[in-house]
N, C-alpha and C positions, 0 to 999 in steps of 0.2 A: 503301520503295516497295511499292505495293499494285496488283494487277487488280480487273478488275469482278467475275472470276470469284471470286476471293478475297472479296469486298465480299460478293458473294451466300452464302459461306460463312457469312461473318460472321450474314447472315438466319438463317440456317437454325440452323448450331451455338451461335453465340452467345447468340442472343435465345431460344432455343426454352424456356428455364426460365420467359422473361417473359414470354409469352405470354399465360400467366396469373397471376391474382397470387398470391405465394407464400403468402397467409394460407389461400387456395383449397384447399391442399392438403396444407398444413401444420395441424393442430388443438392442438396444443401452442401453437404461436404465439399461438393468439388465446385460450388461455387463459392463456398469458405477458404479453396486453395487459391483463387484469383483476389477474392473479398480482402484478405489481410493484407496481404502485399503493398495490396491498394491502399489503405491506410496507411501505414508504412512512409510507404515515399509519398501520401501526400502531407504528410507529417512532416518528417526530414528536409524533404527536398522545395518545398514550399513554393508551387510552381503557378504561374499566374492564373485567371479565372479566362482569360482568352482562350490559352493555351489547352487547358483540361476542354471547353468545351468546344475546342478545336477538333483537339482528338475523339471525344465525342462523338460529333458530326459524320467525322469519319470512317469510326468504326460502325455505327447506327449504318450508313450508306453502303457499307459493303454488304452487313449481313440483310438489307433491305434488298441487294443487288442478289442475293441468293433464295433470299424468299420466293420472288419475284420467277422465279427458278430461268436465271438470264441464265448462272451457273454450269447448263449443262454443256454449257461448248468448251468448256475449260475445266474435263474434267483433271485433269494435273493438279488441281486448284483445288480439289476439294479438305485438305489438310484446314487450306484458310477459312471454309467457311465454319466449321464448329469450333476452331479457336476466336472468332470473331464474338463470341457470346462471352468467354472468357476475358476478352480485350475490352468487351464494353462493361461487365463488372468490375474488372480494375479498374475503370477509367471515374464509374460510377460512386467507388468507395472515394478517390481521390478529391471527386468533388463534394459529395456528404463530409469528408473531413475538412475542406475549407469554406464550406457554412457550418459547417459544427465550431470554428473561432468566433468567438465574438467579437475580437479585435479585427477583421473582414468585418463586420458591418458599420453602415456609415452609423448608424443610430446607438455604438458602443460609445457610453457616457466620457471615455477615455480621450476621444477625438476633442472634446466639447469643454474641456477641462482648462480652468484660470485660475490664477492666485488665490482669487477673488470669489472664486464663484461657491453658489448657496446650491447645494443641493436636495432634492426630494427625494424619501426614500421611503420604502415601507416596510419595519420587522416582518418577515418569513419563519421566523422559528422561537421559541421561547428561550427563556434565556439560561445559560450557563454559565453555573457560579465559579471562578477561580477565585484565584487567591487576593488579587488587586482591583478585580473586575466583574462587569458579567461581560461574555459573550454573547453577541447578539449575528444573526446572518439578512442581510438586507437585500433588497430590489431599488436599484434607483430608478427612478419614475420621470424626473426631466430635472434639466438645472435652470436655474431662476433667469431670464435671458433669452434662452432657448426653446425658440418657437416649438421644434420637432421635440415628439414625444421620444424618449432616451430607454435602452435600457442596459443592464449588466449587474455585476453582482456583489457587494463590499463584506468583507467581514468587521464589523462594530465591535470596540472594546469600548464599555461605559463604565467611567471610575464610582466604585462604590459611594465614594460621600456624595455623588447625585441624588441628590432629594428625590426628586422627580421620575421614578427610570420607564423606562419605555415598556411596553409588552408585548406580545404576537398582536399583530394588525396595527398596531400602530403607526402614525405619518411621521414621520421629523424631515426638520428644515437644517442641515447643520453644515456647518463651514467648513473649507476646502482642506483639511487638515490629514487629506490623505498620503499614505506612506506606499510604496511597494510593498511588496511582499517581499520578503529577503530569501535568498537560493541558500542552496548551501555555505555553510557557515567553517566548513573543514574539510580538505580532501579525504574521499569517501564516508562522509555523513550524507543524513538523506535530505533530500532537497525539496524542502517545504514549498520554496517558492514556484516550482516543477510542479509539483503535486499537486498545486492549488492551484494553478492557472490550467490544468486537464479537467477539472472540478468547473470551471469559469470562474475562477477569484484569481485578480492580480492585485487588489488596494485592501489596505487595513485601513481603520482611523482609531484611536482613541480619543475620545471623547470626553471632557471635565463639565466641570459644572459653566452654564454660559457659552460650552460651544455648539449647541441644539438647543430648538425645541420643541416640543410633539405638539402636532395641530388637532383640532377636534375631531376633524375628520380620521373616521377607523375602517381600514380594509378588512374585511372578512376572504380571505382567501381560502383556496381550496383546500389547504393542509389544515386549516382552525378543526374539524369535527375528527381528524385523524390524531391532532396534539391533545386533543378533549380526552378522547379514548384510551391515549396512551398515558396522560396522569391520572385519569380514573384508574388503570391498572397502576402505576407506581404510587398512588393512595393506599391499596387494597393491600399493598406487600409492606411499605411501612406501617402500616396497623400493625399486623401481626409477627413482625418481624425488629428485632429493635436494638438486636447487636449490630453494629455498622458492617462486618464484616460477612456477616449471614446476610444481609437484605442487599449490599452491591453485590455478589452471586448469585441471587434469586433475580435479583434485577435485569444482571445479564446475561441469566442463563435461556428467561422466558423471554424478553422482549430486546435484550441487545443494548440494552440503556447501563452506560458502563460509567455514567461519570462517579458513583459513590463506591466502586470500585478500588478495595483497598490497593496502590501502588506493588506493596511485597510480597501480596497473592498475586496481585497478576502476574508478577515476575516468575511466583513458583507456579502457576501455570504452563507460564512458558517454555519456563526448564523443564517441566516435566512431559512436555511433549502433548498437556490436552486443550491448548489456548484456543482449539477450534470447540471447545465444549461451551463457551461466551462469547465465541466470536458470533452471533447469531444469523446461521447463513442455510446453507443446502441442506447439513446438519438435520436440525431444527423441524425443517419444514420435508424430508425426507420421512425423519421418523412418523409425523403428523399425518403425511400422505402413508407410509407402509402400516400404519394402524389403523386407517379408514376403508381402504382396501379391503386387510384382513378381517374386518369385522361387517364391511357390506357384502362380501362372498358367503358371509353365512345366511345374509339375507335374501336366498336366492333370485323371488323374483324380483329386488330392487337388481341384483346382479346381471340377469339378464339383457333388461330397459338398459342399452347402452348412456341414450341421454339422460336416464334419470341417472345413474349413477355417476357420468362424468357432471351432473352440475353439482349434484352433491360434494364429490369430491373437492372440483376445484373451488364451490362455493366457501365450503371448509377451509383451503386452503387459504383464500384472498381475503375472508373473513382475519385470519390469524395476523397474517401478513398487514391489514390496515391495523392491524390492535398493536401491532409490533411498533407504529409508527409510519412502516413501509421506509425503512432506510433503504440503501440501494444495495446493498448485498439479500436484504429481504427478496426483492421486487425481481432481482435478477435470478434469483432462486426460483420463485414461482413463477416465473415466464417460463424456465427450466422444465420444471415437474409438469408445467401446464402442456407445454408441447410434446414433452414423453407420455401423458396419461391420452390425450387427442389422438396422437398417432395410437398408440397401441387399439385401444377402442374402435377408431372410426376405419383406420386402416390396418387391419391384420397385420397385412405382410412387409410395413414400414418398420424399419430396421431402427433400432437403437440408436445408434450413429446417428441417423438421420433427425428423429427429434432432437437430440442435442443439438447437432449441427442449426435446425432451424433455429432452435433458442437462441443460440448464438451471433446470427444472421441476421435478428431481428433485431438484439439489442444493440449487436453494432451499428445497425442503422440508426437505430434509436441516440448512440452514444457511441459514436469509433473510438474515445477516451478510454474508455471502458477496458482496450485491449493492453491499456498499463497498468490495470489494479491489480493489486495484490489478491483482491480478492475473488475479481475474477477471473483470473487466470486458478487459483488454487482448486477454486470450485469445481470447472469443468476438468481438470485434471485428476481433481479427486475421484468424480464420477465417472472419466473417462478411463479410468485405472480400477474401480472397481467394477466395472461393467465388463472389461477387457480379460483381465486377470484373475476376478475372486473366484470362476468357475473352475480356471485351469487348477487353480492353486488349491481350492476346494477338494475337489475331487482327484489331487493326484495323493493322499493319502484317505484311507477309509480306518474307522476306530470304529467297533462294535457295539461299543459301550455311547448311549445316546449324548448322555452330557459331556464325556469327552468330544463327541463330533460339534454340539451347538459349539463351545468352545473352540476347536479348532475353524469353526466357522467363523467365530469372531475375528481371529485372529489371524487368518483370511483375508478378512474384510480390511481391517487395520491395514495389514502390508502393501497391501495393493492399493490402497490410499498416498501410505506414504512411499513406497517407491514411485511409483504417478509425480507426486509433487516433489521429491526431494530435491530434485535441482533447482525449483524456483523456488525453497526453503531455504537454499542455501544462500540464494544468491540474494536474499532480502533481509535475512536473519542473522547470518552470519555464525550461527550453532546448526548444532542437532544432539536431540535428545536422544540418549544413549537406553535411557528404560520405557520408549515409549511404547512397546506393544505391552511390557505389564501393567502400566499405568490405564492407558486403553482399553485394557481388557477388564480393569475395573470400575473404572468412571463412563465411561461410555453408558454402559448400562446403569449403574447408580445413577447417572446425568439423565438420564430415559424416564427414570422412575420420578426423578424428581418434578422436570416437565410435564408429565401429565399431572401432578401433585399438584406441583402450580396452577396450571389451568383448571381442576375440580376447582381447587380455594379460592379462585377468582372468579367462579361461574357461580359456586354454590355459595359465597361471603355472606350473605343475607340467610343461610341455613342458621340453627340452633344448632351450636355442637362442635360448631367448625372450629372453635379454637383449639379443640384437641387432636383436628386434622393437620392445622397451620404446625402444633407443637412438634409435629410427629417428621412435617416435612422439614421443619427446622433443626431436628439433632439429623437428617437426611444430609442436609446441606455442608451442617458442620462436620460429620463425619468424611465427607466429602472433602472438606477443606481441609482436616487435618492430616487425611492419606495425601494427597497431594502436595502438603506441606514436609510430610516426613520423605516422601520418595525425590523431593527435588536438593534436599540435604543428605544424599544418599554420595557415599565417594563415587566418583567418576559419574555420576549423572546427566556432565554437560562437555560435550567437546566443542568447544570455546577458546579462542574463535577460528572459524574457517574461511579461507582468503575464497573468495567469490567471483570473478567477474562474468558480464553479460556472454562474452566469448569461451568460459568455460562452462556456464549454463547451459550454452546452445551445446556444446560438446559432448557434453554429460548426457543430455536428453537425447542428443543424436545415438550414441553409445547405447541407454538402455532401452528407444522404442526399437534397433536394429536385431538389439540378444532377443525380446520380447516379439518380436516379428520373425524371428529366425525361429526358435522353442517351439513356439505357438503353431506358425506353420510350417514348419520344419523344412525352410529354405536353407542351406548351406551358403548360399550365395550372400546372405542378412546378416550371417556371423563374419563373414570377411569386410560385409559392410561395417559393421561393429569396431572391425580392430582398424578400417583405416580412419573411423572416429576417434579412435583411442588412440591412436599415432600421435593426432592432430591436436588434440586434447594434453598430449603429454609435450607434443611441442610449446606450445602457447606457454605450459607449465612450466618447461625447461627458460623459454624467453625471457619469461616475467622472473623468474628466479636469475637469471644472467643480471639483467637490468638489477634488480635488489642488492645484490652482491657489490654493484658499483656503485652505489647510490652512498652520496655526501648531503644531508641537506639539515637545515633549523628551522625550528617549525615554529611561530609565536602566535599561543591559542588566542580565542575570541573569548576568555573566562570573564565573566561579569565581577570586577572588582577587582580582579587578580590578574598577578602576572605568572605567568605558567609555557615555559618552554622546551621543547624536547629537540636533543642533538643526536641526529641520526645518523649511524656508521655502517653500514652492512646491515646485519639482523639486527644489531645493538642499537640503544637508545639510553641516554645520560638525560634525566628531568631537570631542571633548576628553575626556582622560583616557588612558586608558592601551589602547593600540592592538591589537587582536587579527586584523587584515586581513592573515594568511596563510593560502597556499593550503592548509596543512596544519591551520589552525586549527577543531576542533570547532564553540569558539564562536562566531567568524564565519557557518559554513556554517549552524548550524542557528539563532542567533540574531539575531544580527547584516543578518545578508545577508536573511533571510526577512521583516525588518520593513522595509528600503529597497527592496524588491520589492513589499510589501504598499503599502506610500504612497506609491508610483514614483517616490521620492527618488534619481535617477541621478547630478547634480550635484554633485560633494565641491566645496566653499571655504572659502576660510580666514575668512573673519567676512559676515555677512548685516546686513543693516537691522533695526536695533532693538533691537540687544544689543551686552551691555558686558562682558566677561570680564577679570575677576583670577585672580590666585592660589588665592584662597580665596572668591571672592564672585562673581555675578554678576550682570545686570538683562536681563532678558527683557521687550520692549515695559513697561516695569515695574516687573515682579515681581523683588522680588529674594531670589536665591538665596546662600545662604552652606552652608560647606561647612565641620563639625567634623574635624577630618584626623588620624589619630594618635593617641597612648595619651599626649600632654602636650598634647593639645588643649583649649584652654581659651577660653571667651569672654569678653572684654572688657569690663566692665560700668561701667567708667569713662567711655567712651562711648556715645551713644546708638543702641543696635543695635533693628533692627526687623527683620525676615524672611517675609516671603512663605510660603519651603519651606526646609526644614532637612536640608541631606542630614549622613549620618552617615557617614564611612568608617574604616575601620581600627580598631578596636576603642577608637572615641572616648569618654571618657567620659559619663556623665549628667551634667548641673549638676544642683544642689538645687532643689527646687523653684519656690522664689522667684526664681530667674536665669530658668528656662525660661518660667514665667508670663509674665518680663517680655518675655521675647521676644517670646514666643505667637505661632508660627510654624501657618500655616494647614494644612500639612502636613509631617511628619518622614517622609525616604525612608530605610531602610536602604543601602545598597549590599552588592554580592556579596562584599566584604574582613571584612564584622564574622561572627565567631563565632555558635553559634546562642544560646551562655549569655549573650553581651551582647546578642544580639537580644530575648532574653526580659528583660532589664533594660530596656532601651529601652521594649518595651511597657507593659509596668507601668507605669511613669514616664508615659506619653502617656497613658494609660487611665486614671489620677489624675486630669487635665487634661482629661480628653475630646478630646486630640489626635489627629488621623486619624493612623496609621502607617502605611506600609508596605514590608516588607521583601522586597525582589526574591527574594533565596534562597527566600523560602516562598510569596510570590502571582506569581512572575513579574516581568515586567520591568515597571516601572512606566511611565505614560503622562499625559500633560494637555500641555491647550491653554496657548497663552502668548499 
């Protein structure tokens, strides 16, 4: 329930930011509209270093042509000269994006690379235990040969039965047994290799006993007193914490360190819509700063002293942030919070917008990559949707009653989060949590309470007493764990999954900042803007449903040991082979399940129109497929065989030339069962022949029409 008098609130406090438009007074922003673009195409479009500082030159000489004020006799012209400021920060970002590759520089170790060659490198990070290895993340320092000092970035896999392993600062010397990074491995799964080359990593190695070895010489680098810090804290929490599932929550709730991290909590995280409560990001370091605030405003005259209380704060802040590790969702957080608490303090009348905007400005300088993270994109979205919305939304209901309002406050807060984010939720996740403002409205705060819990216990660890603070925050945790566990086994919890692509992200977000710019300032003009979004939107939808409708294709996954293939008919899909559809299954989640999401194959049955399945054979509208199976598999040449596609599994032999000729199969598929030294038999063999190969384990999952 609401009054008029409340309603006229709404005028005054809500709208007062809209009044004007936030570019108005915001300057970061509107050089954030030229800044990204710039990225953009110089990403895509990968345009030489002549060229960029061609254009450069040119744009710098015009707007120097107007400084100069030569400009007045042309005034017709003066359109050009304040887009010239614009022209020269697109041009700006274009080139910070092609020194931000480090494959542009001559001294990328990548250039420099032989058979043969001995590499120097130096651990960067401690190590991470999996299941076969540790993980280690390196700096290569020069290779053996090579006058010029080298650098770039590998990620190390070191097999456990190494004696010897390596640690943070460490030198090694080790041989050339670098691999790419492999891209995706299934149409629409996500693309590791992508990922990690925006990161600066394109080489893995794995490493055995004898193919390194660490030199005396030990680098102390700048992150050694940050990784100190951070396992003195994850010390502090396995002391008193010693269920494995309570201490990877505490883990990742305070400092972001997620690897002891039970798998099927994090999952019922997910489902439950509060994965950002361990994500350790704005979150985090939000609450930190809004309870530093609120408690130096009581201390007035610290309150006053603008610079004592902004070093306080941000001291606080970057304090937390190095104990965190300073991963880069941290570090992008507090450059965040840093340039919102700056601005408000030193300049009054700078606009919201516009510290975001600078944070943003900065770190793209810092990292144009940055503008494909998951995470930062979520971030400023999150904040740019509660900063936008939680007033409107706030104040267009009023409850009497106090604890109903903080609540409805929360809940508030939440929506205008995830409306903000929903479309790049969508388009990365491929769900959405169906009870996420209850769950929110309970862990949020429970999650609040626990964080500062955490932080007393690790400040005060050395008190007498404290184990019955630790005890207190650990049924905290777990009761934590258990509503989250019960709400993500709740029916309907998860609408799973939803088709995504980049083109209906953009549509989607175009559709709701036009409703939310139309509402807000109540243009009419914004909501028509809206529906020819949504036109466009439902176009795209209509296209990609036309195309699915028509779509014939067999799909032959990348499953480690197994042969695993789906026959796609329209919506429908027939499995055959060897089944990997558990919830716990790796290859499902990231294989499997990403490519019947991608070709909105929903439908499982057991046989479709136009195919004929055996044993060992089958006919697709057609085409027929046969299938060598085995280390006694042999083909029959007493009768008359013909083949289409040849799959190969299980470590099946070659026939002789003369058998394979006669076949002369249009294509030979590996499957994920054969070895890689029968896989290089295989090739050869098809490469005699001029036979297309190909082997899932080394190009991915194989794909064609039938």
């Amino acid at each position: 329930m609401y009054t008029a008098a409340f309603r006229r609130r709404l005028d005054i406090d809500g709208m007062r930011n809209w009044n004007n438009a936030p570019w108005r007074s915001a300057p970061f922003l509107r050089l954030l509209v030229s800044f990204i673009p710039g990225i953009m195409v110089g990403y895509y479009f990968r345009l030489s270093f002549i060229v960029i500082i061609s254009l450069l030159l040119v744009s710098g000489g015009i707007y120097l042509f107007h400084m100069l004020r030569l400009s007045r006799k042309f005034h017709s012209f003066q359109w050009l000269w304040g887009s010239t400021v614009y022209v020269f920060v697109f041009l700006s970002a274009i080139l910070i994006t092609y020194y931000s590759e480090v494959q542009h520089s001559d001294k990328w170790y990548g250039h420099h690379l032989s058979s043969d060659a001995l590499l120097r490198v130096s651990i960067t990070e401690p190590p991470i235990e999996k299941n076969k290895s540790y993980r280690y993340t390196a700096q290569v320092e020069s290779i053996v040969g090579v006058e010029n000092r080298l650098n770039g970035k590998l990620i190390v896999y070191v097999d456990k039965q190494v004696q010897d392993l390596p640690s943070l600062g460490d030198v090694l010397y080790l041989k050339n047994t670098l691999q790419r990074i492999p891209g995706a491995n299934s149409p629409g799964a996500f693309d590791y290799g992508l990922y990690m080359s925006r990161k600066g990593y394109y080489h893995s190695a794995w490493l055995r006993e004898g193919d390194f070895f660490i030199s005396s010489k030990r680098v102390r680098n700048t992150n050694y007193g940050l990784y100190q810090c951070r396992n003195g804290v994850l010390n502090v929490l396995s002391t008193h914490f010693k269920d494995p599932k309570i201490l990877g929550v505490a883990e990742a709730l305070l400092i972001g360190y997620k690897e002891h991290l039970d798998p099927e909590l994090k999952t019922a995280f997910t489902d439950a819509g509060v994965i950002h409560v361990i994500a350790i990001s704005g979150l985090h370091l939000g609450l930190i700063y809004v309870v530093l605030v609120f408690l130096l405003k009581k201390v007035r005259w610290v309150w006053k002293k603008v610079l004592l209380r902004t070093l306080l704060v941000l001291g606080a802040m970057w304090i937390f942030s190095l104990l965190t590790g300073a991963p880069a969702s941290v570090l992008r957080s507090a450059v965040m919070f840093s340039c919102m608490h700056i601005g408000e303090g030193f300049f009054r009348k700078s606009s919201v917008y516009n510290s975001m905007a600078a944070s943003a400005f900065v770190l793209l300088c810092y990292n144009p990559f940055f503008l494909w993270d998951p995470g930062f994109l979520l971030s400023y979205l999150a904040v740019l949707g509660i900063v936008s919305l939680q007033r409107p939304l706030f104040t267009s209901l009023y409850f009497k009653w106090k604890p109903l309002r903080m609540i409805w406050g929360l809940v508030a807060v939440s929506l205008s989060a995830q409306l903000a984010t929903l479309p790049v939720c969508l388009l990365y996740f491929k769900q959405f949590p169906n009870y996420f403002l209850i769950t929110n409205l309970i862990v949020v705060p429970l999650s609040t309470i626990i964080l500062f819990a955490e932080i007393i216990l690790v400040a005060f660890t050395w008190c007498p007493g404290i184990d019955y603070w630790a005890t207190m925050t650990q049924w905290l945790i777990h009761g934590m764990n258990q509503f989250i566990e019960f709400c993500s086994r709740m029916p309907y919890a998860l609408t799973a999954p939803v088709y995504a692509t980049v083109y209906s992200t953009w549509m989607m977000g175009a559709v709701m900042a036009s409703i939310a710019w139309g509402v807000l300032r109540r243009q009419k003009k914004a909501i028509g803007l809206a529906a020819i979004f949504a036109m466009l939107f439902s176009a795209g939808y209509l296209f990609e449903t036309f195309n699915r409708i028509h779509q014939r294709k067999i799909l032959v996954y990348n499953t480690p040991g197994r042969t695993t293939m789906d026959i796609l008919y329209n919506n429908r899909f027939v499995c055959i082979g060897d089944s990997v559809e558990t919830q716990t299954s790796s290859a499902y989640e990231y294989l499997v399940l990403p490519a019947r999401i991608h070709y909105r194959a929903s439908k499982r049955v057991n046989t479709l129109p136009g195919i004929m399945l055996q044993p060992e054979a089958m006919s697709l509208a057609g085409k027929r497929w046969i299938r060598l199976n085995g280390k006694n598999a042999r083909l029959n040449m007493d009768m008359p065989v013909s083949a289409d596609v040849l799959l190969v599994s299980r470590q099946a032999p070659v026939p002789d030339e003369e058998m394979l000729a006669t076949l002369r199969p249009q294509q030979v598929v590996l499957d994920a069962t054969n070895s890689l030294w029968k896989i290089e038999e295989w090739k050869k063999a098809c490469e005699k022949l001029l036979l297309p190969c190909h082997s899932v384990t080394q190009n991915g999952t194989f794909s064609a029409n039938w």
